[in-house]
CHARMM-style PDB file with segment names, atoms N, HN, CA, C and O in Angstrom:
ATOM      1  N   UNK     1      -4.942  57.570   2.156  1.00  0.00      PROA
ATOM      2  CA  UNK     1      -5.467  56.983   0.925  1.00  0.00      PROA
ATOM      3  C   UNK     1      -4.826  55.617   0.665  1.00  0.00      PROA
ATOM      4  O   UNK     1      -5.482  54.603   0.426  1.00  0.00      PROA
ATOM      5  N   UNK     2      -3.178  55.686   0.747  1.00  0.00      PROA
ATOM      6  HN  UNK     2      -2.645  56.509   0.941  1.00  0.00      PROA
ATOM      7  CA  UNK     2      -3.002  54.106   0.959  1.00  0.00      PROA
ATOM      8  C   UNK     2      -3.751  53.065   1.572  1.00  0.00      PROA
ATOM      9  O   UNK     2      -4.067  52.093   0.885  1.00  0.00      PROA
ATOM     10  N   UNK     3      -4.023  53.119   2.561  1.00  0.00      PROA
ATOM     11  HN  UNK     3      -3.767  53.908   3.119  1.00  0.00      PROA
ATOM     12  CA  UNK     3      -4.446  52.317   3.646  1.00  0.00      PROA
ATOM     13  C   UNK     3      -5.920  51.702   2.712  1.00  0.00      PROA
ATOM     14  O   UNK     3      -6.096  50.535   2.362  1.00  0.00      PROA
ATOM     15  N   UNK     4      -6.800  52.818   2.477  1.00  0.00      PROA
ATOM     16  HN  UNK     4      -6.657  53.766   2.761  1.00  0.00      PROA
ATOM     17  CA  UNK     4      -7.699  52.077   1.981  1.00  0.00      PROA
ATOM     18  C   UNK     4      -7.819  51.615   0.372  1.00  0.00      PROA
ATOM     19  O   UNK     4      -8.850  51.187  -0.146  1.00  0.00      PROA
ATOM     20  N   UNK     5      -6.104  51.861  -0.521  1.00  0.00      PROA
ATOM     21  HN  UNK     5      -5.266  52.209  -0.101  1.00  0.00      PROA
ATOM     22  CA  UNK     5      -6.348  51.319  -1.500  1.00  0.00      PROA
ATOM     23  C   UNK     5      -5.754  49.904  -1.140  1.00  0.00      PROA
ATOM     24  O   UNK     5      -5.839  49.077  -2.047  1.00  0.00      PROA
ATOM     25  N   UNK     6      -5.311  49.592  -0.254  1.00  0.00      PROA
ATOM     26  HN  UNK     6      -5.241  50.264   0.483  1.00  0.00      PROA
ATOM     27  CA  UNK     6      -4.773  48.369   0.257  1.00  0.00      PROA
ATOM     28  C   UNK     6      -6.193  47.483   0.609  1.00  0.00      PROA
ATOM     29  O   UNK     6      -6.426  46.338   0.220  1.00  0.00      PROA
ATOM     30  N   UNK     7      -6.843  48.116   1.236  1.00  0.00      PROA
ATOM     31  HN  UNK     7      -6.653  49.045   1.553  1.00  0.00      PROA
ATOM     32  CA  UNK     7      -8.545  47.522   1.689  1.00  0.00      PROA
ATOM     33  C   UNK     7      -9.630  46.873   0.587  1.00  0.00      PROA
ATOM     34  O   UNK     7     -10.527  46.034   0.498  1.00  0.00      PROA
ATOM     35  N   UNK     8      -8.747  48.071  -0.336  1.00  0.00      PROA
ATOM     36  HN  UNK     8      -8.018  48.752  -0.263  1.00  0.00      PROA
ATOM     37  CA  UNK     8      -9.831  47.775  -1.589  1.00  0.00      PROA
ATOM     38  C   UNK     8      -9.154  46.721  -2.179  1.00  0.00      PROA
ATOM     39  O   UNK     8      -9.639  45.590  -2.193  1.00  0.00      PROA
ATOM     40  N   UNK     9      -7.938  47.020  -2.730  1.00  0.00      PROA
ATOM     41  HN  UNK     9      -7.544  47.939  -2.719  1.00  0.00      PROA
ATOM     42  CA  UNK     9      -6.964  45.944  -3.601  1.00  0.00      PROA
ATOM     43  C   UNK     9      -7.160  44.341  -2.891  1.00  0.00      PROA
ATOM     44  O   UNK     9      -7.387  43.416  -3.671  1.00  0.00      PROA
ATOM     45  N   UNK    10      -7.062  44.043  -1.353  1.00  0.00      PROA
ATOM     46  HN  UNK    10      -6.877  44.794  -0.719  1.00  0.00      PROA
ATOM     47  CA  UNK    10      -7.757  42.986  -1.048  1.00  0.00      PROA
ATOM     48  C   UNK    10      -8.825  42.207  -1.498  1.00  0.00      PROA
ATOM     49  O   UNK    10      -8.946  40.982  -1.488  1.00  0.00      PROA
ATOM     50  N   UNK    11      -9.874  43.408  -2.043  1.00  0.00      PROA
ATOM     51  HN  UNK    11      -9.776  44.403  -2.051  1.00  0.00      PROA
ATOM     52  CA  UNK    11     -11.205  42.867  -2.134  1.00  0.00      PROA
ATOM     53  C   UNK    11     -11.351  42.236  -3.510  1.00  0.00      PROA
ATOM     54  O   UNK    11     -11.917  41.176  -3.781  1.00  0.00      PROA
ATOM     55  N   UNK    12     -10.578  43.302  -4.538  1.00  0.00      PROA
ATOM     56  HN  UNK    12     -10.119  44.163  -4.318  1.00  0.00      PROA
ATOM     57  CA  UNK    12     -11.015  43.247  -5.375  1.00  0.00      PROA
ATOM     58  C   UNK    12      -9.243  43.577  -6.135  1.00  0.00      PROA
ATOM     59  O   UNK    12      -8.714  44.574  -6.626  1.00  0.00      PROA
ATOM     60  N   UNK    13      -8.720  41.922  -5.842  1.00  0.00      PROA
ATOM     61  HN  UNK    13      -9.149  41.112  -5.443  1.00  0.00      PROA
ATOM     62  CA  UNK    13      -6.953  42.211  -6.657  1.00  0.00      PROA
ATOM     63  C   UNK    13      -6.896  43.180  -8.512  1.00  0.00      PROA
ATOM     64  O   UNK    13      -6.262  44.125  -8.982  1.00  0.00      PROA
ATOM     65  N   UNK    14      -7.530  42.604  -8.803  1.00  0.00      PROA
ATOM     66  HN  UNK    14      -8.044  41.837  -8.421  1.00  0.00      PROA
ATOM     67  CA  UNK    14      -8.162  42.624 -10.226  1.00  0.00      PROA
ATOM     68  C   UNK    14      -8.761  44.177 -10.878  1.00  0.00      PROA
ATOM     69  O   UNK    14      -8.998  44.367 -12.071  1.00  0.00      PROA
ATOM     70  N   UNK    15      -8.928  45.200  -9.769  1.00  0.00      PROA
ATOM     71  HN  UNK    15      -8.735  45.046  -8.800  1.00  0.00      PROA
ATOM     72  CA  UNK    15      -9.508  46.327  -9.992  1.00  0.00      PROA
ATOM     73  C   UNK    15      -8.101  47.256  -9.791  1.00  0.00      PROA
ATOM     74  O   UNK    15      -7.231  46.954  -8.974  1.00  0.00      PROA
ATOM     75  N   UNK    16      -8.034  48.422 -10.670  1.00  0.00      PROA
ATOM     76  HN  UNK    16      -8.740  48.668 -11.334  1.00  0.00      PROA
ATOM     77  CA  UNK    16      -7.470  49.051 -10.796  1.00  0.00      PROA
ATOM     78  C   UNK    16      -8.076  50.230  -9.699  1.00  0.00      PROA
ATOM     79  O   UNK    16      -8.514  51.103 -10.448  1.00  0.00      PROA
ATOM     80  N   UNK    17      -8.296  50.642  -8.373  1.00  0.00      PROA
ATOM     81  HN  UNK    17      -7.941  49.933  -7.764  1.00  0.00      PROA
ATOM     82  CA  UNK    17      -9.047  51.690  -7.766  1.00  0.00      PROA
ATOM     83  C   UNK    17      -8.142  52.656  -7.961  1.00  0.00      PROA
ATOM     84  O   UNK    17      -8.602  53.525  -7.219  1.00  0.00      PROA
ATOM     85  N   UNK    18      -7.166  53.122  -8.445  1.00  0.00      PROA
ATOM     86  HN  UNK    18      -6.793  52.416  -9.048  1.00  0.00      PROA
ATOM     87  CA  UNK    18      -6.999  54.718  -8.240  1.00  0.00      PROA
ATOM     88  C   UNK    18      -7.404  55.142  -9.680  1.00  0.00      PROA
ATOM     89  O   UNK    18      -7.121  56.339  -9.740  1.00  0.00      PROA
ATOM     90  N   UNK    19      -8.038  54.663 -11.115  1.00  0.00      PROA
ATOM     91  HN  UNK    19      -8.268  53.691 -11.067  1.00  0.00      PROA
ATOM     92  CA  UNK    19      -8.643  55.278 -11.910  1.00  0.00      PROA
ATOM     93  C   UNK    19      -9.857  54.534 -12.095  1.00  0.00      PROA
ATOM     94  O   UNK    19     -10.509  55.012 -13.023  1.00  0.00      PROA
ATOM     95  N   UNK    20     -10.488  53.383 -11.471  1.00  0.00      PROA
ATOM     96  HN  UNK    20      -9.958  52.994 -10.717  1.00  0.00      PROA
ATOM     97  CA  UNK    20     -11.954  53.479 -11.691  1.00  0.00      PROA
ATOM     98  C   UNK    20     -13.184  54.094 -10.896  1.00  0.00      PROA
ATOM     99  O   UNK    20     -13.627  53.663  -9.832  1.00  0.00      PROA
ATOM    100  N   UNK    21     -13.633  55.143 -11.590  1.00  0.00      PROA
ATOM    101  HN  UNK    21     -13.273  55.493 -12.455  1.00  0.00      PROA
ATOM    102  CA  UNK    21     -14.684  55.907 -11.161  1.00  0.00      PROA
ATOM    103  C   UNK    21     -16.166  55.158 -11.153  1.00  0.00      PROA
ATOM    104  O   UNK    21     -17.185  55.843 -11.243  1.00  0.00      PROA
ATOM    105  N   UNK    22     -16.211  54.116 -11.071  1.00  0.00      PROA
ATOM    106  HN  UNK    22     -15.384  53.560 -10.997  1.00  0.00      PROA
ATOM    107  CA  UNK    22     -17.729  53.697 -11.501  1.00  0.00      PROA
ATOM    108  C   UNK    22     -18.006  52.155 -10.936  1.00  0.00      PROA
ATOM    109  O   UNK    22     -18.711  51.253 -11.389  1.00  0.00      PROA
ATOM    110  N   UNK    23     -16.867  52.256  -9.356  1.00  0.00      PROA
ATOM    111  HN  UNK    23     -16.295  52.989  -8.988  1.00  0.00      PROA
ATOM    112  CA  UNK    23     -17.130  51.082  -8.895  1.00  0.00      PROA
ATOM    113  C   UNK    23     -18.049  50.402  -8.527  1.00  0.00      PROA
ATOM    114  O   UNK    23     -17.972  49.185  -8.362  1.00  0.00      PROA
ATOM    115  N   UNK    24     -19.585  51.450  -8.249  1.00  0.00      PROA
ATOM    116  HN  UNK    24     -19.648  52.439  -8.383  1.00  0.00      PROA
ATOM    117  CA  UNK    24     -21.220  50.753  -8.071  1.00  0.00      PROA
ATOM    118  C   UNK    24     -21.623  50.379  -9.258  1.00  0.00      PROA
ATOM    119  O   UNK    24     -21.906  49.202  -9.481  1.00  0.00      PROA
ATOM    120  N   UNK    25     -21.709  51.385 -10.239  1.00  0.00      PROA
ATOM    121  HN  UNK    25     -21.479  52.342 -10.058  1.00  0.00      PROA
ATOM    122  CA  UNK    25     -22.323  51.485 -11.419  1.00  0.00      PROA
ATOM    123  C   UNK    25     -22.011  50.656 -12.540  1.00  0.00      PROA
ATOM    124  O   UNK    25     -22.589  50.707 -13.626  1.00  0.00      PROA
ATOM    125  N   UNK    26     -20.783  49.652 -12.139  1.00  0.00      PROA
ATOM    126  HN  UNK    26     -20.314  49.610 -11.257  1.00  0.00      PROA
ATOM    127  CA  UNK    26     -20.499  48.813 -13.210  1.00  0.00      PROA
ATOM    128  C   UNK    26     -20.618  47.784 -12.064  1.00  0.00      PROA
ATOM    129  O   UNK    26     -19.962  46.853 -12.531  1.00  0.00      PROA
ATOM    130  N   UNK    27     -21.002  47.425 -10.991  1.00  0.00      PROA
ATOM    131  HN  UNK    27     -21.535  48.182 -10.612  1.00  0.00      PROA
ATOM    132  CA  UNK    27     -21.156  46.729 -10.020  1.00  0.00      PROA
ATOM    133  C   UNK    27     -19.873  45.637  -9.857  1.00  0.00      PROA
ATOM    134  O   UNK    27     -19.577  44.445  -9.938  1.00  0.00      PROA
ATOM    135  N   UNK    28     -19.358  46.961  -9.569  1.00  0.00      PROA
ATOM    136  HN  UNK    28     -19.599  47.929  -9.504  1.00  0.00      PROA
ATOM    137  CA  UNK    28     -17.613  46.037  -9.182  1.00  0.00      PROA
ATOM    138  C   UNK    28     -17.393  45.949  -7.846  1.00  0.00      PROA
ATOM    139  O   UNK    28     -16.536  45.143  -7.484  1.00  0.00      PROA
ATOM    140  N   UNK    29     -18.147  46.793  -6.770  1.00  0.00      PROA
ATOM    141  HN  UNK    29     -18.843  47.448  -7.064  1.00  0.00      PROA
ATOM    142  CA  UNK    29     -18.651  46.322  -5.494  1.00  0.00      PROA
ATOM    143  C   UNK    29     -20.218  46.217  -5.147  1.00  0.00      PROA
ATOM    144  O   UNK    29     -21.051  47.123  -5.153  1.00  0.00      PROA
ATOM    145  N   UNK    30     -20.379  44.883  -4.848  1.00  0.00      PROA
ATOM    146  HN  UNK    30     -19.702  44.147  -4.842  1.00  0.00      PROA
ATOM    147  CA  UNK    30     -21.840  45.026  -4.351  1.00  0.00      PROA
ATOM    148  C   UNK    30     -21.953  45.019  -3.371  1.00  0.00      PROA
ATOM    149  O   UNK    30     -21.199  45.643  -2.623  1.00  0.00      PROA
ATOM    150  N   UNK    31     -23.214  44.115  -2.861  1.00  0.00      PROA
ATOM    151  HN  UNK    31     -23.826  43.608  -3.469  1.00  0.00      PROA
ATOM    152  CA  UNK    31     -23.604  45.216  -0.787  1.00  0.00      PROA
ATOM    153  C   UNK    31     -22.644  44.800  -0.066  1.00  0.00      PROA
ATOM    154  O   UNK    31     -22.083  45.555   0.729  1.00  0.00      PROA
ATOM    155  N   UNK    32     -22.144  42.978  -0.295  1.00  0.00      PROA
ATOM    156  HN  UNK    32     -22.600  42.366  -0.941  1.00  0.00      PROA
ATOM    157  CA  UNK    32     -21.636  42.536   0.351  1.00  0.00      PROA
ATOM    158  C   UNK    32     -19.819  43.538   1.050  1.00  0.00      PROA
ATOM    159  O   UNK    32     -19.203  43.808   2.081  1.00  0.00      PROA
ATOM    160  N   UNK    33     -19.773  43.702  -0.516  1.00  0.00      PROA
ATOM    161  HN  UNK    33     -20.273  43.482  -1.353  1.00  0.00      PROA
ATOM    162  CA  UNK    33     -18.483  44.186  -0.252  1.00  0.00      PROA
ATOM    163  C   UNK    33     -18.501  45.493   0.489  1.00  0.00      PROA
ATOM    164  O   UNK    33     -17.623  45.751   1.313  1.00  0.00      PROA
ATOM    165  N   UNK    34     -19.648  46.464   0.169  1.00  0.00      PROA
ATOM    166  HN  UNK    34     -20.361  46.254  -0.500  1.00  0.00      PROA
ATOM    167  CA  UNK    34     -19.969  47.647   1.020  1.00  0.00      PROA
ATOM    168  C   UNK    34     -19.610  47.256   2.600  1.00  0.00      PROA
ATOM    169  O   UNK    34     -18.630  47.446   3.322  1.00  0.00      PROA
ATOM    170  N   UNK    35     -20.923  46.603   2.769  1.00  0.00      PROA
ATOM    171  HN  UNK    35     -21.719  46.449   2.183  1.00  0.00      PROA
ATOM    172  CA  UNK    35     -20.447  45.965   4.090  1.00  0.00      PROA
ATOM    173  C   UNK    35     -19.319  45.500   5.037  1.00  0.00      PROA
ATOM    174  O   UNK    35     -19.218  45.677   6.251  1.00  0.00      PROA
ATOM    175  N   UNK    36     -18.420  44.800   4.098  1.00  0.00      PROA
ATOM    176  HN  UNK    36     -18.503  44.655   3.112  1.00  0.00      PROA
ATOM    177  CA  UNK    36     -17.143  44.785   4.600  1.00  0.00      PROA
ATOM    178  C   UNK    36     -16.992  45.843   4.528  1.00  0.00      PROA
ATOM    179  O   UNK    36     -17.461  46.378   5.533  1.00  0.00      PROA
ATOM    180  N   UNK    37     -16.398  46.813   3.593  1.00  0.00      PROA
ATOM    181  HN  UNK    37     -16.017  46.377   2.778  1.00  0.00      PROA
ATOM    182  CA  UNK    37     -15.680  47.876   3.432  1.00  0.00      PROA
ATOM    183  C   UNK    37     -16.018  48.955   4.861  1.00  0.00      PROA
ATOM    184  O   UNK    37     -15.247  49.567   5.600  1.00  0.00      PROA
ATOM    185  N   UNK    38     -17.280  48.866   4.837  1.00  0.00      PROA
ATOM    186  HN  UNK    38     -17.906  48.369   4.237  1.00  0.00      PROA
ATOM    187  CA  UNK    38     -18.072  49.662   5.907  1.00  0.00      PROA
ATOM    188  C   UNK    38     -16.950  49.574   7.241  1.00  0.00      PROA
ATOM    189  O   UNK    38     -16.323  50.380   7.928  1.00  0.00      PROA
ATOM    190  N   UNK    39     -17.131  47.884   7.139  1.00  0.00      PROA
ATOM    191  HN  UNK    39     -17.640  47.230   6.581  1.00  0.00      PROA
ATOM    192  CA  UNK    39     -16.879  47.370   8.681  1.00  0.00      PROA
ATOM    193  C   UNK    39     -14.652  47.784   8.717  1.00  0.00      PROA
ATOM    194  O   UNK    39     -13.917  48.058   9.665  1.00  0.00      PROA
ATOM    195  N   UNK    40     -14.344  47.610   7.140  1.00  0.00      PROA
ATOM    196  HN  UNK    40     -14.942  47.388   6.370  1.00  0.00      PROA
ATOM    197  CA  UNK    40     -12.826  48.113   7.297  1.00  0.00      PROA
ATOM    198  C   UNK    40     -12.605  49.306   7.504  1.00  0.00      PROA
ATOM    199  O   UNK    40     -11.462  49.379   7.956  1.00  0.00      PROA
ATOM    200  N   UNK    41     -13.112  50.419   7.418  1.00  0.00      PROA
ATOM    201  HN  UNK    41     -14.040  50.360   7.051  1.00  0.00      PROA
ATOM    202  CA  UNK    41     -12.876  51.213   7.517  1.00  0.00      PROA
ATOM    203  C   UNK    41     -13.118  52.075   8.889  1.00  0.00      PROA
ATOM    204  O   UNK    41     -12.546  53.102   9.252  1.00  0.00      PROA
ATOM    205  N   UNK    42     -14.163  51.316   9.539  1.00  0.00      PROA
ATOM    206  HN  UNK    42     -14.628  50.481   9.244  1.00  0.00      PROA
ATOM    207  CA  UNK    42     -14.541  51.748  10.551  1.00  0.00      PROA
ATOM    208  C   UNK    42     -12.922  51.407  11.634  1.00  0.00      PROA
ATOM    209  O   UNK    42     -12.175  52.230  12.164  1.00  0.00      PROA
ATOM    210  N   UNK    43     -12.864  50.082  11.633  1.00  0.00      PROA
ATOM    211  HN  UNK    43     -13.471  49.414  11.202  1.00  0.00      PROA
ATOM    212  CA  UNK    43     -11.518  49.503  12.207  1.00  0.00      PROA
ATOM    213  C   UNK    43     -10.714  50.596  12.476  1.00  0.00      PROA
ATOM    214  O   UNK    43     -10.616  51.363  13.433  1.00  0.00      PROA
ATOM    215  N   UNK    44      -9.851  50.425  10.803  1.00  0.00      PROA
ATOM    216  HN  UNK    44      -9.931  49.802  10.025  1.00  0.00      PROA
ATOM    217  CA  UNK    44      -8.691  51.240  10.210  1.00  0.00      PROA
ATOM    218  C   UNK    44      -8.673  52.942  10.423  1.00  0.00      PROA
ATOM    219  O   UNK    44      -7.660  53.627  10.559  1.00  0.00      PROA
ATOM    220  N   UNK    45      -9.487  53.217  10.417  1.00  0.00      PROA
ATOM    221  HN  UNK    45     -10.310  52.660  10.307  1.00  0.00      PROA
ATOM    222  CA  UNK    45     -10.204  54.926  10.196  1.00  0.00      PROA
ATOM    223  C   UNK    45     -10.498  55.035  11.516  1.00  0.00      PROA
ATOM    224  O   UNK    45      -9.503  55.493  12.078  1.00  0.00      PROA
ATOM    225  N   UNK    46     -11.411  54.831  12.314  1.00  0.00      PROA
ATOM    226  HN  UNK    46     -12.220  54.459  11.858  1.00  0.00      PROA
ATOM    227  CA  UNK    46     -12.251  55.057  13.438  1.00  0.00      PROA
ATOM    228  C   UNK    46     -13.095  56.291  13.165  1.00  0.00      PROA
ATOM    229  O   UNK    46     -13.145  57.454  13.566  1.00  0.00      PROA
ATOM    230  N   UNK    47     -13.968  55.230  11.990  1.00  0.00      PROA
ATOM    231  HN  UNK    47     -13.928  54.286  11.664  1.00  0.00      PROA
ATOM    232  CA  UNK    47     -14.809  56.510  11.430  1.00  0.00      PROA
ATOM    233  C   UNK    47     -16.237  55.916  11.484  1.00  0.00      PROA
ATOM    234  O   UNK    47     -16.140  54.712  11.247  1.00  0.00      PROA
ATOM    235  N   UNK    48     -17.372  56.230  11.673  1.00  0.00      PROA
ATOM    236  HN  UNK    48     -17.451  57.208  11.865  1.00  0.00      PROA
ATOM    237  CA  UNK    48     -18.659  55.571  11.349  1.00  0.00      PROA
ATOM    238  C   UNK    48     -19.401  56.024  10.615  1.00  0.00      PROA
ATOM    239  O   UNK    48     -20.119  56.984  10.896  1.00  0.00      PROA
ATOM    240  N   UNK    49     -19.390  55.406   9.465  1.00  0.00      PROA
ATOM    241  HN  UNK    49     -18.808  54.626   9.237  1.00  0.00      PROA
ATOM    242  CA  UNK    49     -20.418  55.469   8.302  1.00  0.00      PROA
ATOM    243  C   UNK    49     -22.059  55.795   8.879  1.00  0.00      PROA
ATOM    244  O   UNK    49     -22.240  55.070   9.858  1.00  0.00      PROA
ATOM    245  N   UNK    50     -23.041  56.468   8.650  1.00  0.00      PROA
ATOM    246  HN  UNK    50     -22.894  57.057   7.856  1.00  0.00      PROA
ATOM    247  CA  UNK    50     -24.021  56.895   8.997  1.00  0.00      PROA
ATOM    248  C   UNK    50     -24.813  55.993   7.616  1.00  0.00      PROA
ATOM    249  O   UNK    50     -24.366  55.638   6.525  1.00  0.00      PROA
ATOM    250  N   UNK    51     -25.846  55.876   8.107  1.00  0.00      PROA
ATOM    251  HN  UNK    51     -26.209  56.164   8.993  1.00  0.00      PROA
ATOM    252  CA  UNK    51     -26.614  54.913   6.694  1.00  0.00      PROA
ATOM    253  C   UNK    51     -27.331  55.917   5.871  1.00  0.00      PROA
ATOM    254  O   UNK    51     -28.181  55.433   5.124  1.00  0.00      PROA
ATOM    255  N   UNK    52     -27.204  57.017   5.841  1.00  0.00      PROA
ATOM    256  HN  UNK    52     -26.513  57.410   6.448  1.00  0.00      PROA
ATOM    257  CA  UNK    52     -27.832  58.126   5.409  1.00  0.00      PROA
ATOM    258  C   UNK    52     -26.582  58.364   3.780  1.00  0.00      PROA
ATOM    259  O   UNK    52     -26.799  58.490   2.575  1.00  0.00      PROA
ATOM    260  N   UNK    53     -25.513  58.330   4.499  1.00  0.00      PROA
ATOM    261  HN  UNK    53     -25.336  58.227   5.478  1.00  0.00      PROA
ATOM    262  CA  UNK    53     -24.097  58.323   3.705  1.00  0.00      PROA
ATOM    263  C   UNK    53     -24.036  57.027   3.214  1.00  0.00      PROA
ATOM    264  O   UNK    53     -22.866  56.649   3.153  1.00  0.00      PROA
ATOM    265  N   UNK    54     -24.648  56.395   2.929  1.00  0.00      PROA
ATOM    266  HN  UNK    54     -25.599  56.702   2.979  1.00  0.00      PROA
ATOM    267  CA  UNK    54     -24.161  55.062   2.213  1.00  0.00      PROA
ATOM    268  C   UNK    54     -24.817  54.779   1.114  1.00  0.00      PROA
ATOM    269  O   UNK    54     -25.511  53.764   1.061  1.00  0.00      PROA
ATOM    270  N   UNK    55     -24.680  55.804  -0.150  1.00  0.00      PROA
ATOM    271  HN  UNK    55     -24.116  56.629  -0.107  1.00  0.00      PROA
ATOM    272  CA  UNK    55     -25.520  55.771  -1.392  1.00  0.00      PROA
ATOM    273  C   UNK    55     -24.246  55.459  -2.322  1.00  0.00      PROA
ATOM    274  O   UNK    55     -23.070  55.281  -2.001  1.00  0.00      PROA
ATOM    275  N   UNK    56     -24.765  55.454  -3.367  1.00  0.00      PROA
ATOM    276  HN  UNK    56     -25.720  55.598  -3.627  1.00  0.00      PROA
ATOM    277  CA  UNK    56     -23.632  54.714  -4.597  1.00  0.00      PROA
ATOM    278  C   UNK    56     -22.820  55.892  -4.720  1.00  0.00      PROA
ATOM    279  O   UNK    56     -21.661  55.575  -4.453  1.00  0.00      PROA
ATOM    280  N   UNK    57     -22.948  57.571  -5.113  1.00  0.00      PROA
ATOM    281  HN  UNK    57     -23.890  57.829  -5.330  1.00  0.00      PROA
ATOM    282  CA  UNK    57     -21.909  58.767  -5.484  1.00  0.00      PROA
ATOM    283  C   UNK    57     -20.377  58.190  -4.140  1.00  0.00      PROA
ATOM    284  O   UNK    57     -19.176  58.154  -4.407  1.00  0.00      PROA
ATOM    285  N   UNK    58     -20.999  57.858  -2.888  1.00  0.00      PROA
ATOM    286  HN  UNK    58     -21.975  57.887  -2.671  1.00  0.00      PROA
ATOM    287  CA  UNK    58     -20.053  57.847  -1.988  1.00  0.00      PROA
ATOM    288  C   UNK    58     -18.921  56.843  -1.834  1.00  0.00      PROA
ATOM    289  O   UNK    58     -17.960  56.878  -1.065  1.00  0.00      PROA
ATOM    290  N   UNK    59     -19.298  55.848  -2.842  1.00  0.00      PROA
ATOM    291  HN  UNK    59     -20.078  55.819  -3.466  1.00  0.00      PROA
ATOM    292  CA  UNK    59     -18.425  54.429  -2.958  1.00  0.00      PROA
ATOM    293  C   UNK    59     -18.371  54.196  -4.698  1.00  0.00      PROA
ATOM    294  O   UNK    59     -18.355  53.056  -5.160  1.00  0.00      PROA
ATOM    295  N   UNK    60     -18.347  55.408  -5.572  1.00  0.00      PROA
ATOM    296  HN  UNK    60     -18.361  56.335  -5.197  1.00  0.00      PROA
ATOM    297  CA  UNK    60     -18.370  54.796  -6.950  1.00  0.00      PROA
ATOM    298  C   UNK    60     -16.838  54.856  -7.158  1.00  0.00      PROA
ATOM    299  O   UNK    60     -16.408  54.172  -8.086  1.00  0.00      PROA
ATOM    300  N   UNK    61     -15.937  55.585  -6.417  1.00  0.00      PROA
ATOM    301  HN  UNK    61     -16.286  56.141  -5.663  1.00  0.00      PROA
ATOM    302  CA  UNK    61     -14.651  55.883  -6.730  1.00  0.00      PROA
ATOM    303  C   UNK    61     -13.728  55.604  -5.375  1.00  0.00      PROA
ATOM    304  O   UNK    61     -14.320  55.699  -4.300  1.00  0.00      PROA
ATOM    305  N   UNK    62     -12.155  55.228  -5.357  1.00  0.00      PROA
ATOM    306  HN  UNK    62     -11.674  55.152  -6.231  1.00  0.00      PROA
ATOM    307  CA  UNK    62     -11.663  55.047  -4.417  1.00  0.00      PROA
ATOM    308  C   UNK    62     -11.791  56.734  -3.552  1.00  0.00      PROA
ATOM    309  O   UNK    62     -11.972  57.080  -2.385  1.00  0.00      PROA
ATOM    310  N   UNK    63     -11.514  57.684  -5.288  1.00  0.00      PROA
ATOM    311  HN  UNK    63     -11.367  57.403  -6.236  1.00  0.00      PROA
ATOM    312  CA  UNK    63     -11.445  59.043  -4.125  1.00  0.00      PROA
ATOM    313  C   UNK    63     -12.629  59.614  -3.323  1.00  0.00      PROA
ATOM    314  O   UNK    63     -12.661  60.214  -2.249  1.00  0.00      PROA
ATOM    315  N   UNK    64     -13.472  59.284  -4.077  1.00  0.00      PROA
ATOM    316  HN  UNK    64     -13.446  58.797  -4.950  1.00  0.00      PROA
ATOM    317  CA  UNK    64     -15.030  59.510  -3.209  1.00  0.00      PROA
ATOM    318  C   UNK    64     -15.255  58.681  -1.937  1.00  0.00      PROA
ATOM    319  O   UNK    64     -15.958  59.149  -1.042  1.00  0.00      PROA
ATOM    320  N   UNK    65     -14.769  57.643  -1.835  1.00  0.00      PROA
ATOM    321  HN  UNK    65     -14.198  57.263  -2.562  1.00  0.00      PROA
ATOM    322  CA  UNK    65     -14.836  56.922  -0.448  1.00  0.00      PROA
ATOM    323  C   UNK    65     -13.973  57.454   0.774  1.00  0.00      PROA
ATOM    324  O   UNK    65     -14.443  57.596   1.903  1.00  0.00      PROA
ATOM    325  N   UNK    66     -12.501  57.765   0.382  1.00  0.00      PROA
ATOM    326  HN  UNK    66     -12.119  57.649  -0.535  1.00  0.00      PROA
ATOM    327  CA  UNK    66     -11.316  58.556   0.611  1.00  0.00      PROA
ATOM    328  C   UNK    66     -12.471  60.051   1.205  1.00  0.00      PROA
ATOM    329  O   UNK    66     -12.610  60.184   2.421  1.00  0.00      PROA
ATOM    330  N   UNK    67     -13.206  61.058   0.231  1.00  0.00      PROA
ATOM    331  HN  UNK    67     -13.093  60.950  -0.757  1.00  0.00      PROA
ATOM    332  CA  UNK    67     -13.512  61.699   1.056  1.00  0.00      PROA
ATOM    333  C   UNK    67     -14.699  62.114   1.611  1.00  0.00      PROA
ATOM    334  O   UNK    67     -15.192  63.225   1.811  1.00  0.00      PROA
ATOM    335  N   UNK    68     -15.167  60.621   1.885  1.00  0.00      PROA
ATOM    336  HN  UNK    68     -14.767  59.719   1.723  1.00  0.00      PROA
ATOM    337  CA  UNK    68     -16.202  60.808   2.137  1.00  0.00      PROA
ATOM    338  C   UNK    68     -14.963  59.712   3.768  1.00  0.00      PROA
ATOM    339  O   UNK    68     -15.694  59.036   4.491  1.00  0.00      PROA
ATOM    340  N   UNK    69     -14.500  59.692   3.882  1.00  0.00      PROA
ATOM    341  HN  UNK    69     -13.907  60.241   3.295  1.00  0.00      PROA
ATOM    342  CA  UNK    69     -13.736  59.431   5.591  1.00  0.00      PROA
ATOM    343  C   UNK    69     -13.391  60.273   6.284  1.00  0.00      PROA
ATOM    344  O   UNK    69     -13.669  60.592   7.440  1.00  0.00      PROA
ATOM    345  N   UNK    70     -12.438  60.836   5.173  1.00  0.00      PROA
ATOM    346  HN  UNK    70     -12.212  60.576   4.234  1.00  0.00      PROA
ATOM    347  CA  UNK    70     -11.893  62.859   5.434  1.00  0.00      PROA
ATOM    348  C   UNK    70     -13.181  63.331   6.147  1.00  0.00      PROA
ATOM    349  O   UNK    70     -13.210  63.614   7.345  1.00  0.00      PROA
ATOM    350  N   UNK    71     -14.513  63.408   5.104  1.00  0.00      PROA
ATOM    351  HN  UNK    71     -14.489  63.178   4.131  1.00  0.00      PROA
ATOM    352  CA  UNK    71     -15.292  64.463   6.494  1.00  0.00      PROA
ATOM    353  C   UNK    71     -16.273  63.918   7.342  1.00  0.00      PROA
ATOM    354  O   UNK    71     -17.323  64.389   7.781  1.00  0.00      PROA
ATOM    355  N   UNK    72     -15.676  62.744   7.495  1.00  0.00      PROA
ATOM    356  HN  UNK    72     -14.823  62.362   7.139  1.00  0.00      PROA
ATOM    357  CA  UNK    72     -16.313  62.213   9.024  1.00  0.00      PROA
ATOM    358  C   UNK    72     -15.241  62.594  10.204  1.00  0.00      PROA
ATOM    359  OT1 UNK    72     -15.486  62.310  11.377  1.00  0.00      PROA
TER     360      UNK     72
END
């Protein structure tokens, strides 16, 4: 979970990710940043996001992203 609050905190210094739940929905990441994020995590993780999995519930929260890596 470090690793990718470090990923996030990069993106976005200014966001608090271990209590905001509503990082699509208040559009505090948009595609662009998905995209990166996509592409960091794949790196860092050696995980591949499926585009099927790439809806807003899965990226609204640091912990929802967190386990949505876990079950890849």
């Amino acid at each position: 979970m470090e690793e990718l609050l470090e990923i996030l905190q990069e993106m976005h210094p200014e966001v608090d990710f271990e209590l905001c739940d509503t990082l699509i929905d208040d559009n505090i990441l948009d595609s662009f940043d998905i995209v990166g994020l996509i592409s960091e995590i794949r790196s860092t993780f050696d995980v591949k996001i499926p585009a099927e999995m790439i809806v807003p519930e899965n990226f609204n929260s640091a912990e929802a992203i967190y386990s949505l890596i876990e079950s890849l």
